[in-house]
N, C-alpha and C positions, 0 to 999 in steps of 0.2 A: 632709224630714219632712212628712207629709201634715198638713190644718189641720186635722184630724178630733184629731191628737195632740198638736201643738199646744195646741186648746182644753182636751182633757182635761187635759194638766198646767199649764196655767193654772190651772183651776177646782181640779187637786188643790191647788197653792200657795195658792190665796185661800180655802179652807176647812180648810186643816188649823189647826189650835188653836195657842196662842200657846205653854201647858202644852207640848203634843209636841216644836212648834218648839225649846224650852229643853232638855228632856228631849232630846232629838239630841244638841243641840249638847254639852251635858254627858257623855256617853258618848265625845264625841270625845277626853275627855283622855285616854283610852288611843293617840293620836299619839304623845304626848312620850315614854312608857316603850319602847312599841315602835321610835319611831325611834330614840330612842337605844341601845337595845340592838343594836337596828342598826349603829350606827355604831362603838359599843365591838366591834363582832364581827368586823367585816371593817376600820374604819382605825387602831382601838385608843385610847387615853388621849389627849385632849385636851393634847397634852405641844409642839406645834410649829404653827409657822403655815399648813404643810400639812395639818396632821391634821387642825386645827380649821377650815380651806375644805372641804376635802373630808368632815369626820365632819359641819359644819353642813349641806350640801348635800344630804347623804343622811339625815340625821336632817328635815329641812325637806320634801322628798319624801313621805315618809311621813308628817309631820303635817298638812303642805296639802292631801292626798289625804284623809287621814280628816275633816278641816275643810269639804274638798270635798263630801263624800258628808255629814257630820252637816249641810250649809246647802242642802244638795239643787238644788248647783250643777252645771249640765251645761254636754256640751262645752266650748267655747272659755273661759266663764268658768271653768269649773272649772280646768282647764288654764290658764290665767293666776292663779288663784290658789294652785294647788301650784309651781310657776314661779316665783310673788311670796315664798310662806314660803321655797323651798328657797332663795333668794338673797338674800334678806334674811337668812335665819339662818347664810350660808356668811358671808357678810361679819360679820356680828354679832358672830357668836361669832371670828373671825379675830381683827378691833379688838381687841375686849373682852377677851378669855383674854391675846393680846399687851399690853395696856395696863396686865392686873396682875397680867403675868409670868408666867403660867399659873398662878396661884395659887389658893389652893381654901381658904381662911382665908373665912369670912362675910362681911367685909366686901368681901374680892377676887369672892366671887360675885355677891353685890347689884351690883358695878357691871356688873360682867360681863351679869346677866341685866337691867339698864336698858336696854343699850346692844342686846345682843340683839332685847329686846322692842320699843324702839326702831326698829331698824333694820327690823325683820321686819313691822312695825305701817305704816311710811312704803311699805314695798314693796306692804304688803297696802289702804295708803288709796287706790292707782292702780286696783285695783280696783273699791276699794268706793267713787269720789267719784262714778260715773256713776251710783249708785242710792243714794248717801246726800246728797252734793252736800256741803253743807260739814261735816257729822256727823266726814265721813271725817277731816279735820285735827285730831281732837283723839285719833284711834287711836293714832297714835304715842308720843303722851303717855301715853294709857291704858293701853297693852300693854305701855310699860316698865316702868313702878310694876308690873304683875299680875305680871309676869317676874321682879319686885324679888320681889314677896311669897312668889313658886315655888319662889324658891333659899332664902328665907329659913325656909320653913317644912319644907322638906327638909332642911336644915342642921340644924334646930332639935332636929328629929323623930330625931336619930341615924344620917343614910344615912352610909355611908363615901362622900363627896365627893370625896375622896383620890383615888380611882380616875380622877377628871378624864372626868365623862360629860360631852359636847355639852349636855344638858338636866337639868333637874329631873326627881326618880323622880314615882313614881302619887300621891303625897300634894301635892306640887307642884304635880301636874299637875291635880290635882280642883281646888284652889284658885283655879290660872288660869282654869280651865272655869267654875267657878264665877262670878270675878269680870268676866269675860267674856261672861256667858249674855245680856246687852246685844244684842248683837250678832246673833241670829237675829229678836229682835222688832224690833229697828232696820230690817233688812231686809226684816220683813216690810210696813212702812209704805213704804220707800223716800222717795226724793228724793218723788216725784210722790203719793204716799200711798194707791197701794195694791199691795196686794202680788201681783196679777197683771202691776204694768210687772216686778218683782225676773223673774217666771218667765216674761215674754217674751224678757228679755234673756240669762238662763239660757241659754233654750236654744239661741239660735241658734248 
């Protein structure tokens, strides 16, 4: 990549608005619904320890990518971070659906989506320690509870759960975006505090 483009997206990353930053990241909650209809479509109902590796891994694909592009992460990082979602959430959701029996009762989902967002948060703090530094160790923490809140307020809302999706539907899913929007202005400070290191690292 020539330094000429380089600098330009440097300079885009360290003047785009904090507002926009948020506003991205908030549109990415359309990941969850698409990935998992995804994963309802080709591995079916979250009903076995295979379905639930394989429908996480391809529901995860798909939200790290859209995670990717709402954090306006390139190459290698972005690619380590769809990477990180889809294996943290193939493992997560494996755990967690086996731990309560594949069960779709509220309370079986709250733990189901701790453990998830857990898992998926730890995968995704490997990425984010080089440009957050210790910020990243408390993501895991943080994305369980949001993941708690996603199942809870889908369950709340009326979804047929029953059906046993990989993820929270689009009311879930805003909530997580929501209590999450943390996360693009974290970045855009970075470990070093400014948000040109976030889009040198980006890109290489």
């Amino acid at each position: 990549m020539s330094t000429f483009t380089t600098a330009a997206e440097t300079h885009t990353s360290a003047t785009r608005s904090p507002a926009r930053s948020v506003v991205r990241w908030l549109l990415s909650f359309a990941g969850f619904p698409l990935g998992g209809l995804a994963a309802m479509m080709t591995i079916g109902p979250v009903d076995s320890v295979g379905a639930a590796i394989l429908g996480g891994l391809l529901t995860g694909l798909v939200l790290g990518a859209v995670q990717a592009w709402a954090l306006h992460l390139r190459r290698r990082t972005g690619l380590s971070w769809v990477l990180a979602t889809a294996t943290g959430l193939s493992v997560g959701l494996a755990v967690g659906a086996s731990i309560v029996g594949f069960g779709t009762a509220l309370p079986d989902l709250q733990l189901q989506g701790a453990i998830c967002g857990a898992t998926v948060g730890l995968a995704q703090a490997v990425v984010l320690w080089p440009r957050t530094g210790r910020w990243a160790l408390g993501w895991p923490i943080y994305l369980a509870a949001a993941w708690t809140a996603g199942w809870t307020v889908t369950t709340l809302i009326g979804v047929a759960v029953g059906e046993q999706f990989t993820v929270f539907g689009s009311a879930g899913a805003v909530t997580v975006a929501a209590l999450t929007s943390v996360l693009p202005l974290l970045l855009r400070t970075g470990r070093h505090g400014t948000a040109a290191h976030l889009s040198g690292m980006a890109i290489r």
